[in-house]
Z-matrix of the N, CA and C atoms (Angstrom, degrees):
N
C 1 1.465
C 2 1.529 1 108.68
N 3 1.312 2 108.97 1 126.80
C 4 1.707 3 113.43 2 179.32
C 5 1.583 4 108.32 3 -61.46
N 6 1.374 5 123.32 4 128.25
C 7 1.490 6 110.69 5 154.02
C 8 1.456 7 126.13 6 -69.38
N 9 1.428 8 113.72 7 149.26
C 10 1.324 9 99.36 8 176.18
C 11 1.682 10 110.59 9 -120.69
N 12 1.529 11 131.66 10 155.15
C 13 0.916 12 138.10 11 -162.06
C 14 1.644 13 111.50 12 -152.94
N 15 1.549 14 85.11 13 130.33
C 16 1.967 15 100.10 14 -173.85
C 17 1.730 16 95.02 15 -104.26
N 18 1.185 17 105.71 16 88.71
C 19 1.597 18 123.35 17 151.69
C 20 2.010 19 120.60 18 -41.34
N 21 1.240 20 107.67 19 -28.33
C 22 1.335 21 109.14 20 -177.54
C 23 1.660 22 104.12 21 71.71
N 24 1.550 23 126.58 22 -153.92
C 25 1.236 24 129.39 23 -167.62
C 26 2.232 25 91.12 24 -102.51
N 27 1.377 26 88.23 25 138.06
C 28 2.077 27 84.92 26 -167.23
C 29 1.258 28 84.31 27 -139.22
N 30 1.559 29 142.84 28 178.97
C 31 0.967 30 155.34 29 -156.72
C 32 2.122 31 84.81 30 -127.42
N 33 1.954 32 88.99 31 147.75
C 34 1.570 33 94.87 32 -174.25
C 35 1.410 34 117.09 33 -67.60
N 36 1.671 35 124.43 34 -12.05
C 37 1.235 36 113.94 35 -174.28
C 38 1.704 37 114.23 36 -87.07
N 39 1.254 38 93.75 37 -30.14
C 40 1.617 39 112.39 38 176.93
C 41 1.709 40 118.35 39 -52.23
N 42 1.507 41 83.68 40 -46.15
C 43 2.033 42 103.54 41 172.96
C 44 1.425 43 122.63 42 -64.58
N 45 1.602 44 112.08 43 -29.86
C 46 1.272 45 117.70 44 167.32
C 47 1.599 46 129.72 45 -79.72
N 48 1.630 47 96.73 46 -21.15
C 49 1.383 48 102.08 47 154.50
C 50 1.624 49 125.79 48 -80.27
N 51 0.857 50 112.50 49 3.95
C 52 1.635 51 109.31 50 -148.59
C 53 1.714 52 78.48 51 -111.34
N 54 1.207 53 120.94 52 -43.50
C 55 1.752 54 128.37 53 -176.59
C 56 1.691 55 92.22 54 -76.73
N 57 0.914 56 125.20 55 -32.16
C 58 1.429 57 115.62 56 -163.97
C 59 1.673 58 114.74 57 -79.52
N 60 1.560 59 111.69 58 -39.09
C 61 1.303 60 112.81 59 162.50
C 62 1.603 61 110.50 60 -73.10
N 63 1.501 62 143.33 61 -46.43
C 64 1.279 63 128.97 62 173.33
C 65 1.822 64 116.45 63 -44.96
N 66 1.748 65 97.88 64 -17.54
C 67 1.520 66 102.07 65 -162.62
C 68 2.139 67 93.28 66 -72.24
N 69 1.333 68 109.46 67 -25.57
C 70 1.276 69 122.54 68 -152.51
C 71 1.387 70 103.50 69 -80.14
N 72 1.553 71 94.21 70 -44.89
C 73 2.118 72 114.51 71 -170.86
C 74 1.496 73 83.53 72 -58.42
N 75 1.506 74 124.45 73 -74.54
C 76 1.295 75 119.06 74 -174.32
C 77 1.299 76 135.49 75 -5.72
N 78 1.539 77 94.21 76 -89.19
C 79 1.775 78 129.33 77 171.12
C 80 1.879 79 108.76 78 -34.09
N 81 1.947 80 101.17 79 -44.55
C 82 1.753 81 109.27 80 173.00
C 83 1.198 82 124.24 81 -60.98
N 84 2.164 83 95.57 82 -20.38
C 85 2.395 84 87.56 83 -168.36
C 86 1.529 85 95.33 84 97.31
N 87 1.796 86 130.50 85 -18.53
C 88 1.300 87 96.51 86 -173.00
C 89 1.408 88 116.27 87 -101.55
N 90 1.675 89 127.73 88 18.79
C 91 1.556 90 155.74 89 146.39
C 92 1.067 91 113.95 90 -106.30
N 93 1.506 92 98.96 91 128.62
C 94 1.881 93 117.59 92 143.49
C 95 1.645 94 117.07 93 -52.25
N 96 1.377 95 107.28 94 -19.13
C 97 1.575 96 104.51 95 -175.13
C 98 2.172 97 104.28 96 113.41
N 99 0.994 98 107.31 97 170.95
C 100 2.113 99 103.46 98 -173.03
C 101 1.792 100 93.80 99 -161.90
N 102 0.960 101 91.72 100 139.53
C 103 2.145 102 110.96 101 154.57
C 104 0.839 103 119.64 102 -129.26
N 105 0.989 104 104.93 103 107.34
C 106 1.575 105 163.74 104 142.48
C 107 1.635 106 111.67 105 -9.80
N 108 1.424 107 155.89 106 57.63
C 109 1.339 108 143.63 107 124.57
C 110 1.206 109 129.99 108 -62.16
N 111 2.111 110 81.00 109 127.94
C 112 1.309 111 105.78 110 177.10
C 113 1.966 112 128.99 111 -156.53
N 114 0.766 113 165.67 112 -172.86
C 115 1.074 114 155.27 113 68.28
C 116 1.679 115 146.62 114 7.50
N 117 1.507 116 137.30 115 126.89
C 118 1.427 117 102.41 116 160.90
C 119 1.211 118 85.28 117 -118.61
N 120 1.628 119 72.59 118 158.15
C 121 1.682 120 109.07 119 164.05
C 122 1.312 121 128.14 120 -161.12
N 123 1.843 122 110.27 121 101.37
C 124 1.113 123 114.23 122 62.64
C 125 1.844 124 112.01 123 -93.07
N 126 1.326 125 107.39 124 -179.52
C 127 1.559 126 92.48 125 169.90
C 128 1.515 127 104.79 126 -74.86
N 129 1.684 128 119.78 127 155.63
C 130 1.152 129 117.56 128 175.25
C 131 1.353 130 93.58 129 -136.71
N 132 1.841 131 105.23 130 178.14
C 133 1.756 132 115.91 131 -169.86
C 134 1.464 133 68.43 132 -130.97
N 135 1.575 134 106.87 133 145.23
C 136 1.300 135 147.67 134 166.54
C 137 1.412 136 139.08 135 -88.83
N 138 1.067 137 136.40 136 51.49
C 139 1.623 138 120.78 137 177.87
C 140 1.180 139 136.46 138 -43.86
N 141 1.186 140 148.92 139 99.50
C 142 1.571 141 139.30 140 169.05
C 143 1.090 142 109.59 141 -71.84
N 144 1.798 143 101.36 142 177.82
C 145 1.380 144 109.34 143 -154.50
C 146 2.205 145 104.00 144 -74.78
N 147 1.167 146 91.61 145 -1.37
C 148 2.014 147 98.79 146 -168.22
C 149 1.355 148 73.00 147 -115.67
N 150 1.418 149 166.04 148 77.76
C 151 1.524 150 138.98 149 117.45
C 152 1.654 151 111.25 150 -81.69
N 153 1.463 152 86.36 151 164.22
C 154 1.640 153 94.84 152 171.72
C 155 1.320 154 97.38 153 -118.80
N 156 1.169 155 120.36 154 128.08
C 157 1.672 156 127.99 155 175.83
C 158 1.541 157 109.43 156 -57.18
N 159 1.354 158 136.24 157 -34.47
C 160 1.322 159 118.51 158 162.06
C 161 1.421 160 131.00 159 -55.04
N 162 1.137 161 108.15 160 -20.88
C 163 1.895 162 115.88 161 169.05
C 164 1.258 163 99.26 162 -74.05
N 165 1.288 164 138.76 163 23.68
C 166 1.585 165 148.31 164 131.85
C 167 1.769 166 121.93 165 -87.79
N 168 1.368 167 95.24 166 88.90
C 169 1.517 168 95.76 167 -167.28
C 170 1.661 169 132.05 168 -77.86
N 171 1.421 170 87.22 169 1.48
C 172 1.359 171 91.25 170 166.31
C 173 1.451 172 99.02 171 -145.56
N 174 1.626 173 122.57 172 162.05
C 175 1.470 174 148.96 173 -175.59
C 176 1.893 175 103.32 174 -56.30
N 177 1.582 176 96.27 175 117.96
C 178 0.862 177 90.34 176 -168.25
C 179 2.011 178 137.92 177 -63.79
N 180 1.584 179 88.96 178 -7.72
C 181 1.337 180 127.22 179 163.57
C 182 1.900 181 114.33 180 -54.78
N 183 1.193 182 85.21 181 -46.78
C 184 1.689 183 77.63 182 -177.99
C 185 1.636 184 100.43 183 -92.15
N 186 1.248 185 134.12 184 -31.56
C 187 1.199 186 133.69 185 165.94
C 188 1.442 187 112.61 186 -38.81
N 189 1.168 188 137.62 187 -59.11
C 190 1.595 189 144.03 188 162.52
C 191 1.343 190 106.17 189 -77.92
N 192 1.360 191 134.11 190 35.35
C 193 1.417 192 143.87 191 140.15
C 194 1.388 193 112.09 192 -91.80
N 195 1.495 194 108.25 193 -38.26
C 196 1.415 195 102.37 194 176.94
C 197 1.059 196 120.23 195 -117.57
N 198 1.580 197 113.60 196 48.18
C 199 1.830 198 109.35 197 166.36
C 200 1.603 199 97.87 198 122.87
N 201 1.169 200 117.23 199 -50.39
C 202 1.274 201 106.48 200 -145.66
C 203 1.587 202 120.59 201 -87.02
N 204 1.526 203 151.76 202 105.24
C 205 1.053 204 134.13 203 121.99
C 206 2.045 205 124.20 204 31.37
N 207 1.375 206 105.74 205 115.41
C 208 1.286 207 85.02 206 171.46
C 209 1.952 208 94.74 207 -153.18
N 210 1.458 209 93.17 208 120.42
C 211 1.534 210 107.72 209 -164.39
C 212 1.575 211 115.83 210 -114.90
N 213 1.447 212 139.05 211 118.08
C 214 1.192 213 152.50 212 155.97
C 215 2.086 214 110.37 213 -49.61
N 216 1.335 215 108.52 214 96.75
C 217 1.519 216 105.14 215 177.95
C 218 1.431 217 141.22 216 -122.82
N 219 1.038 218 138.75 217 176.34
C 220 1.419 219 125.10 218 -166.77
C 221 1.736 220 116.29 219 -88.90
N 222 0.732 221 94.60 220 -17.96
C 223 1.713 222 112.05 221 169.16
C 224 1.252 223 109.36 222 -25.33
N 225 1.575 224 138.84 223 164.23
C 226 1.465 225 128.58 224 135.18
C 227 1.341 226 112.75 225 -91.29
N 228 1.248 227 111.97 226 177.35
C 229 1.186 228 123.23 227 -155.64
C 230 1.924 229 142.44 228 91.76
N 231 0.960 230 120.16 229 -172.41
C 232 1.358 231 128.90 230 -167.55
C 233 1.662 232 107.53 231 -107.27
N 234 1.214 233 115.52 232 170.89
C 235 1.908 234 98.88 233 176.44
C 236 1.380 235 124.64 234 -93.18
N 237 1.324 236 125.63 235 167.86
C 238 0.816 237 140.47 236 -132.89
C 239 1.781 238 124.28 237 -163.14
N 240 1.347 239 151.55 238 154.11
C 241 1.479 240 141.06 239 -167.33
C 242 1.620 241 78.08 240 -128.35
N 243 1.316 242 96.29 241 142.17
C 244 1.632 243 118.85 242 138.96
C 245 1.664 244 99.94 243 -116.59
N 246 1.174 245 104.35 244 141.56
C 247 1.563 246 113.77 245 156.49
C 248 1.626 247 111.08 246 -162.51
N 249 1.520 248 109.44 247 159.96
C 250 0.937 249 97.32 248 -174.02
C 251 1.971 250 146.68 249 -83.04
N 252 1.378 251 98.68 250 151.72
C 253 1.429 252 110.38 251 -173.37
C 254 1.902 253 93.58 252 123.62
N 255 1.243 254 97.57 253 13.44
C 256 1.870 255 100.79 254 169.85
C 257 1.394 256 111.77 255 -118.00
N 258 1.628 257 116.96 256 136.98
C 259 1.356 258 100.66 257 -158.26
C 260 1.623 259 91.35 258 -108.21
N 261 1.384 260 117.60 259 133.81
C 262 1.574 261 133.61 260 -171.51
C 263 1.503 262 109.62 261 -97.09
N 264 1.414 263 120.00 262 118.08
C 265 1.777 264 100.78 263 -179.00
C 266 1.627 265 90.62 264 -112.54
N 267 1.142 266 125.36 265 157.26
C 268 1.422 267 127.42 266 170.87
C 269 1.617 268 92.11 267 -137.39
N 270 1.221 269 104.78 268 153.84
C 271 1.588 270 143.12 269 -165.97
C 272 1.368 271 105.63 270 -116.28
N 273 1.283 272 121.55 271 109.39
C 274 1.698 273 118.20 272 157.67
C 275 1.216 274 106.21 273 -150.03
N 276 1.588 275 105.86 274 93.63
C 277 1.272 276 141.89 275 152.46
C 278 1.252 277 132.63 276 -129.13
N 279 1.409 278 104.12 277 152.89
C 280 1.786 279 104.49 278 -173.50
C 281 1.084 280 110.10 279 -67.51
N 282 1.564 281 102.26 280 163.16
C 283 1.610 282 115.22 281 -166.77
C 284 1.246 283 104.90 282 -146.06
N 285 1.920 284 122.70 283 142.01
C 286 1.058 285 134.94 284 171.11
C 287 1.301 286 107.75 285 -95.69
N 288 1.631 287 114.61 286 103.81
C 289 1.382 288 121.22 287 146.23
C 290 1.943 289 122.07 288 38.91
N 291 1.457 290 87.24 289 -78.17
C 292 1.271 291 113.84 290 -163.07
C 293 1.968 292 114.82 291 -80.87
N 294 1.555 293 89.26 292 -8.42
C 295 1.523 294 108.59 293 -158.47
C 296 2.025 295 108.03 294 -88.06
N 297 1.176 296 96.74 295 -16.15
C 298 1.174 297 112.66 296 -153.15
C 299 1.369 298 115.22 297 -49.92
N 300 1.552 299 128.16 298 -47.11
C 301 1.391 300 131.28 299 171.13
C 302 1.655 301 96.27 300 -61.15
N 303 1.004 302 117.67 301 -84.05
C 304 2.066 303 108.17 302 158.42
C 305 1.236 304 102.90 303 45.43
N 306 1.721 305 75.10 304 -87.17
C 307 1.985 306 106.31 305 -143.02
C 308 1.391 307 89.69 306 -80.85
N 309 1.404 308 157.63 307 8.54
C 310 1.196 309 138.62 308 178.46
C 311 1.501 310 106.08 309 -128.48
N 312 1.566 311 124.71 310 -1.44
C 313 1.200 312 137.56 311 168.31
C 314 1.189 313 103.87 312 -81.66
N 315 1.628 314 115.30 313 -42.32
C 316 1.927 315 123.20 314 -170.78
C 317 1.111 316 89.64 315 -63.94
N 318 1.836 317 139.92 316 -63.23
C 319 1.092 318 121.88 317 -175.67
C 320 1.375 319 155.70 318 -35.16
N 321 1.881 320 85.04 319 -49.95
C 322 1.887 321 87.43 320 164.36
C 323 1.472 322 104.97 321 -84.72
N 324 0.734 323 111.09 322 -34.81
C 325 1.904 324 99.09 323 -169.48
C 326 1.515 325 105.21 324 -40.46
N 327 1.610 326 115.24 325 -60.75
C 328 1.478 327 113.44 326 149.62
C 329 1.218 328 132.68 327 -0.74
N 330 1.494 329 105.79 328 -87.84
C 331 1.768 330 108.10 329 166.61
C 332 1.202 331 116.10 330 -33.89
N 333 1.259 332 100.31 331 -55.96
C 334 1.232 333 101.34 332 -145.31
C 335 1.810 334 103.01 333 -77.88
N 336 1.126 335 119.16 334 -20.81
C 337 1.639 336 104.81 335 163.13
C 338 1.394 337 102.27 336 -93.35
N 339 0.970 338 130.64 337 41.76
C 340 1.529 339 126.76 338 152.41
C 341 1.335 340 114.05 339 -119.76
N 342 1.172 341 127.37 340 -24.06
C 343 1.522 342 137.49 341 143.69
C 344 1.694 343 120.65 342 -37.87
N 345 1.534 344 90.86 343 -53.11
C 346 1.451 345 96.24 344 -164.54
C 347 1.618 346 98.15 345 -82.98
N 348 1.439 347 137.14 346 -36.82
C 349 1.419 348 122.37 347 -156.70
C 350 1.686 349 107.99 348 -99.24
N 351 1.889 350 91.34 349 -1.91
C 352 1.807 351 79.04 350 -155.16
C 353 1.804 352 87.55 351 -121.98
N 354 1.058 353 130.72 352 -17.41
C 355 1.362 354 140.89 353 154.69
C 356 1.459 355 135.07 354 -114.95
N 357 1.647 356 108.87 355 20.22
C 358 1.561 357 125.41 356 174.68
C 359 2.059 358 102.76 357 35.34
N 360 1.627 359 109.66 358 51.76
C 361 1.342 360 86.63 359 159.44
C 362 1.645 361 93.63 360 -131.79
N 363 1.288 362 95.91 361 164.73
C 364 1.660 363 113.84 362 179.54
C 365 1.463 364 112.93 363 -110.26
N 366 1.613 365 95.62 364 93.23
C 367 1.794 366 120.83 365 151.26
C 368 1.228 367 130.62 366 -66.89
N 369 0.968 368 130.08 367 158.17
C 370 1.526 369 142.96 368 -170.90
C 371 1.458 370 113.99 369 -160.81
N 372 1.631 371 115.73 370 116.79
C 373 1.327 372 120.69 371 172.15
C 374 1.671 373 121.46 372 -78.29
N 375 1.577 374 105.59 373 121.22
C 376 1.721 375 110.43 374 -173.84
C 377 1.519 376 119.33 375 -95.22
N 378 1.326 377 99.30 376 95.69
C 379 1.786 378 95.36 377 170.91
C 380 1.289 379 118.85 378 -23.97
N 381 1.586 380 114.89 379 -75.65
C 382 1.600 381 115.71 380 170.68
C 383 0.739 382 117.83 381 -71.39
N 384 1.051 383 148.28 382 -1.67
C 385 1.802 384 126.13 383 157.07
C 386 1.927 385 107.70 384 -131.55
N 387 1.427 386 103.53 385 85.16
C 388 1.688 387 116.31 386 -161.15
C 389 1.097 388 99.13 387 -58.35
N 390 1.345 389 112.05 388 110.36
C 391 1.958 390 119.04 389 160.43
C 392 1.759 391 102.06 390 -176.16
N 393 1.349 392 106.60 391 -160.54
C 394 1.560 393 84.26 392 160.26
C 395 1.967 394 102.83 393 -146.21
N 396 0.997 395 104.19 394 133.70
C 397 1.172 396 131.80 395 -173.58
C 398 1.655 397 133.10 396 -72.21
N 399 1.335 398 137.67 397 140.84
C 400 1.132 399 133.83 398 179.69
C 401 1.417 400 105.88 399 -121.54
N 402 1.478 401 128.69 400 94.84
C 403 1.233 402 124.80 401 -169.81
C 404 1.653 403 111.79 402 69.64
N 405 1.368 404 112.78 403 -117.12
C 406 1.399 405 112.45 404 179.64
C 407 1.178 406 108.19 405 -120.50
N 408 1.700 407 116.18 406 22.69
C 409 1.673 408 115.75 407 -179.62
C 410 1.711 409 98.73 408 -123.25
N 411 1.356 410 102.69 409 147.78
C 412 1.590 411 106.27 410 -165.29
C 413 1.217 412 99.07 411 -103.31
N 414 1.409 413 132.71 412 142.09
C 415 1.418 414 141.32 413 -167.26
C 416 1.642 415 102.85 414 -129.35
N 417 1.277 416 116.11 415 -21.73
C 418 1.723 417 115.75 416 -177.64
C 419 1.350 418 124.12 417 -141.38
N 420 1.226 419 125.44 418 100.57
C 421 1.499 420 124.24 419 -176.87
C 422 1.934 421 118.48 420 -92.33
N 423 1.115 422 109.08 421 128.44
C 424 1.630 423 112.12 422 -146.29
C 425 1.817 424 75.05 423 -111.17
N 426 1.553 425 108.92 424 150.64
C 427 1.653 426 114.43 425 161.37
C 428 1.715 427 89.07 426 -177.98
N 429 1.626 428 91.37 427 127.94
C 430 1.237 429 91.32 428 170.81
C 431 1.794 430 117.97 429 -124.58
N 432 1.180 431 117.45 430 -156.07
C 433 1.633 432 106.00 431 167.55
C 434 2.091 433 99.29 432 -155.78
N 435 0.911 434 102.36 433 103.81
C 436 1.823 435 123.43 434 -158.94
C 437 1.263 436 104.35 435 -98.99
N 438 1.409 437 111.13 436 19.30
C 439 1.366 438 100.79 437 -178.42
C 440 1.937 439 113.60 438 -104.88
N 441 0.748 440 127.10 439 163.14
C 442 1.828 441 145.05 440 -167.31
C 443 1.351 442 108.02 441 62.64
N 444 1.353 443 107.31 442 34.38
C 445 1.504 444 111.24 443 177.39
C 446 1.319 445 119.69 444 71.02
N 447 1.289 446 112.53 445 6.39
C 448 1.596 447 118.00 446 174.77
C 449 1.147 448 94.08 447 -109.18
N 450 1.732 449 118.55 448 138.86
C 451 1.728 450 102.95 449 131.31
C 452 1.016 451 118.72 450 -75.34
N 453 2.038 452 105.45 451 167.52
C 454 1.635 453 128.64 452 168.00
C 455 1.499 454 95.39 453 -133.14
N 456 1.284 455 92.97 454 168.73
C 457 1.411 456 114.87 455 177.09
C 458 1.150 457 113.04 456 52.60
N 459 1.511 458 116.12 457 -158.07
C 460 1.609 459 114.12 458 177.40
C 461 1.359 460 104.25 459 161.70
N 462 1.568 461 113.89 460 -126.60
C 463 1.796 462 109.01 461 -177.01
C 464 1.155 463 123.26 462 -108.14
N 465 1.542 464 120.06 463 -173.00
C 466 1.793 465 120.45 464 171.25
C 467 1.220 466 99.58 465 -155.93
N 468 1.313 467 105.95 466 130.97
C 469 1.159 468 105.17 467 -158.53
C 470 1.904 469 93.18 468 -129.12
N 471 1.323 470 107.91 469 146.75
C 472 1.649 471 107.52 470 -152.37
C 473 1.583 472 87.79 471 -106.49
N 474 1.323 473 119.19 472 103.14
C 475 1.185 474 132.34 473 165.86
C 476 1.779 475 127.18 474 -85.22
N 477 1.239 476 112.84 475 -62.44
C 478 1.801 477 111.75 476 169.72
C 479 1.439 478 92.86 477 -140.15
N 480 1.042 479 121.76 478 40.51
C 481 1.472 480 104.17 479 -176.56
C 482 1.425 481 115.48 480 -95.40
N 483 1.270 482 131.84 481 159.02
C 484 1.792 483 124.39 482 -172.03
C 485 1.000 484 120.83 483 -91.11
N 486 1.514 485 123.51 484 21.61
C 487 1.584 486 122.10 485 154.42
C 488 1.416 487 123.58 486 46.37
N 489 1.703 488 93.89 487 28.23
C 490 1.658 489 111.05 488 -177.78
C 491 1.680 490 95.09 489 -79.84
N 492 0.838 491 127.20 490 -49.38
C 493 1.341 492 128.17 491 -156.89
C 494 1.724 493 111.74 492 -73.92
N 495 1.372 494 110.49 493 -24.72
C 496 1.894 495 100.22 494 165.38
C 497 1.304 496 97.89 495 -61.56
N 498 1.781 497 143.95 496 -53.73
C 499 1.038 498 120.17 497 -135.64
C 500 1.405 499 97.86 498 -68.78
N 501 1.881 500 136.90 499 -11.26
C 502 1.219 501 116.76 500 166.94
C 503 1.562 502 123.27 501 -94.05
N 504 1.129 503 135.26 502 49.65
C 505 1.462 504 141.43 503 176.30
C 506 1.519 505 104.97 504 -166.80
N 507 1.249 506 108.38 505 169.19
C 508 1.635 507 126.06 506 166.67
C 509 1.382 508 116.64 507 -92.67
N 510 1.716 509 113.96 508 82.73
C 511 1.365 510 114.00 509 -161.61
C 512 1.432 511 112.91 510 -51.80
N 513 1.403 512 120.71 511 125.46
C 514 1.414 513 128.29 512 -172.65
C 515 1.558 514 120.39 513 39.54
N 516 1.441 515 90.17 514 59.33
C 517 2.114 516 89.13 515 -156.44
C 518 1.173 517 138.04 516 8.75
N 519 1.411 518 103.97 517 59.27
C 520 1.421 519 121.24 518 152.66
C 521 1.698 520 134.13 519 -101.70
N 522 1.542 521 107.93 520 74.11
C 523 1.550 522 95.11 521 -178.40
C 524 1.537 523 139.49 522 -13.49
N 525 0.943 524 149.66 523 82.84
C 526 1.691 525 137.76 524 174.94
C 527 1.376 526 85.55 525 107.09
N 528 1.322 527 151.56 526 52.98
C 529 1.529 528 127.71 527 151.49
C 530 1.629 529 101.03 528 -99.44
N 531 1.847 530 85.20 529 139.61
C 532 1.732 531 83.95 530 -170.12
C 533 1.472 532 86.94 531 -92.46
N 534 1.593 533 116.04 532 171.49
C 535 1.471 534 137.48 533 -175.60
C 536 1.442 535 118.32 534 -133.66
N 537 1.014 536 110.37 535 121.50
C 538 1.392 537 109.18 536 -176.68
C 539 2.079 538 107.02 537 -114.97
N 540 1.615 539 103.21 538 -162.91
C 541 1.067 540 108.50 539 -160.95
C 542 1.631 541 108.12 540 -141.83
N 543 0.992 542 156.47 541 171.06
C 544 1.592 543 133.99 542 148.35
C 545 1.045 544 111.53 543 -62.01
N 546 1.280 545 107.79 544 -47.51
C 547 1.659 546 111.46 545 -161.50
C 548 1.808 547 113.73 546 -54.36
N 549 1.738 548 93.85 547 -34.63
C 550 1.937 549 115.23 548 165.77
C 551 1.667 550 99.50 549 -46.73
N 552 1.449 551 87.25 550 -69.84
C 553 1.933 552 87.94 551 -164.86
C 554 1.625 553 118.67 552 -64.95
N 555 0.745 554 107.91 553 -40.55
C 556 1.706 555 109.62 554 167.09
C 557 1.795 556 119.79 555 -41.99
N 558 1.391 557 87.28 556 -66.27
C 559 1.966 558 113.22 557 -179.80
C 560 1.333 559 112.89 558 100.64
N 561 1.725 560 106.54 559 13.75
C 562 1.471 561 102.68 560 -178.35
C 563 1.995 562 92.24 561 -124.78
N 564 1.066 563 78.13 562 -170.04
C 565 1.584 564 92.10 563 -177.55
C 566 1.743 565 113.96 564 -107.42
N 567 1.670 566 109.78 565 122.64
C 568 1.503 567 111.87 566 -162.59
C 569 1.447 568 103.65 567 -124.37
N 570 1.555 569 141.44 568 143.34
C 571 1.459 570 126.85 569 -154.48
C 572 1.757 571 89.03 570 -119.71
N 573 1.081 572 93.17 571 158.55
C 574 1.432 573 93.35 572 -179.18
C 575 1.686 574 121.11 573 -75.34
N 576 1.572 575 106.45 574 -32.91
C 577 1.622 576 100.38 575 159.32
C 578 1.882 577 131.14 576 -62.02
N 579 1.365 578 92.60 577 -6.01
C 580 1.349 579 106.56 578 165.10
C 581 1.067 580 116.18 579 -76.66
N 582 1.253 581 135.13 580 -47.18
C 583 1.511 582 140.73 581 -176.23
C 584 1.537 583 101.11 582 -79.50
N 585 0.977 584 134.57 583 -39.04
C 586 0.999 585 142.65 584 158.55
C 587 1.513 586 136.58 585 -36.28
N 588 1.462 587 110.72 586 -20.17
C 589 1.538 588 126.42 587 170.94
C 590 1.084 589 93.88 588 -112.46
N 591 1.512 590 135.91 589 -23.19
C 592 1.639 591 105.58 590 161.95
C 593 1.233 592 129.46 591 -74.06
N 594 1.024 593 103.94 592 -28.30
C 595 1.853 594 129.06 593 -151.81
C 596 1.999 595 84.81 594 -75.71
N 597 1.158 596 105.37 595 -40.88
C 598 1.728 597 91.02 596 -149.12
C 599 1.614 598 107.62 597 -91.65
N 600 1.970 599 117.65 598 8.51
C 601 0.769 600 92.46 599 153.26
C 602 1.804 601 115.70 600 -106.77
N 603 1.127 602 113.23 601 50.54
C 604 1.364 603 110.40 602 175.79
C 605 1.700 604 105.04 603 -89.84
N 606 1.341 605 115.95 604 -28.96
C 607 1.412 606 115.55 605 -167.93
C 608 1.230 607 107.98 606 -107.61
């Protein structure tokens, strides 16, 4: 049975350590594997292992002038903001080889009936454009890194957060994708430890 663990709001370098030793207990036999909710903070911009550094729209110099974190990661995918009022789940559990579409199908399907039963909205996971979607606005960007038989990383899911930080990058290099939030689609205001007691018994 996976443990699960509420990290609270942690800074992104701290989180990569914190997955990186569970990645180790794992790999030893002395974990079942844990997920991981949390927050960062500060906000940071993300690179995966497929980004193009121009989907960084501004210098990354002035970007960490004003607050922000900006991190090179093992993930796939293109880049990306966490900041806070977005709720981050990371995955570090073992993985069979063969399991791999699986384990990243179990995931959204997850969300995505926790979206639908516990905040009545209707998501949909997009092959071509990997995240999962509300209409034509994207609410969850999924990237993981599946390699040594562990997963890392995992999703972010845009709960009340101010969606300041796409307007500086090409969210997951997609020109013009708009982004939304629950708290957007609803019209009320939703906290991330809220989603958070639903969300964690989905897995």
């Amino acid at each position: 049975m996976y443990k699960k663990k509420i990290l609270g709001q942690i800074d992104y370098d701290a989180a990569v350590k914190v997955q990186m030793d569970e990645r180790e207990r794992v790999k030893n036999g002395e974990s079942e594997g844990t997920i991981f909710f949390l927050e960062h903070k500060p906000a940071v911009i993300t690179l995966g292992r497929n980004a193009i550094e121009s989907n960084m729209l501004v210098p990354e110099k002035l970007l960490e002038s004003r607050g922000y974190q900006v991190r090179k990661v093992s993930r796939g995918g293109d880049v990306t903001v966490h900041e806070p009022g977005q709720l981050v789940i990371y995955f570090v559990i073992p993985l069979k080889s063969k399991a791999v579409r699986e384990f990243v199908d179990g995931v959204t399907n997850a969300i995505t009936l926790c979206l639908k039963k516990d905040f009545s909205l209707e998501v949909a996971f997009r092959q071509d454009k990997p995240g999962l979607w509300v209409e034509d606005r994207k609410i969850c960007s999924v990237g993981f890194d599946l390699t040594q038989k562990v997963s890392m990383h995992g999703i972010a899911l845009n709960v009340c957060n101010s969606l300041e930080g796409f307007s500086l990058i090409v969210p997951c290099g997609l020109p013009g994708v708009k982004m939304t939030t629950i708290s957007k689609e609803l019209k009320r205001e939703v906290k991330v430890n809220d989603v958070i007691e639903f969300m964690k018994t989905y897995f």
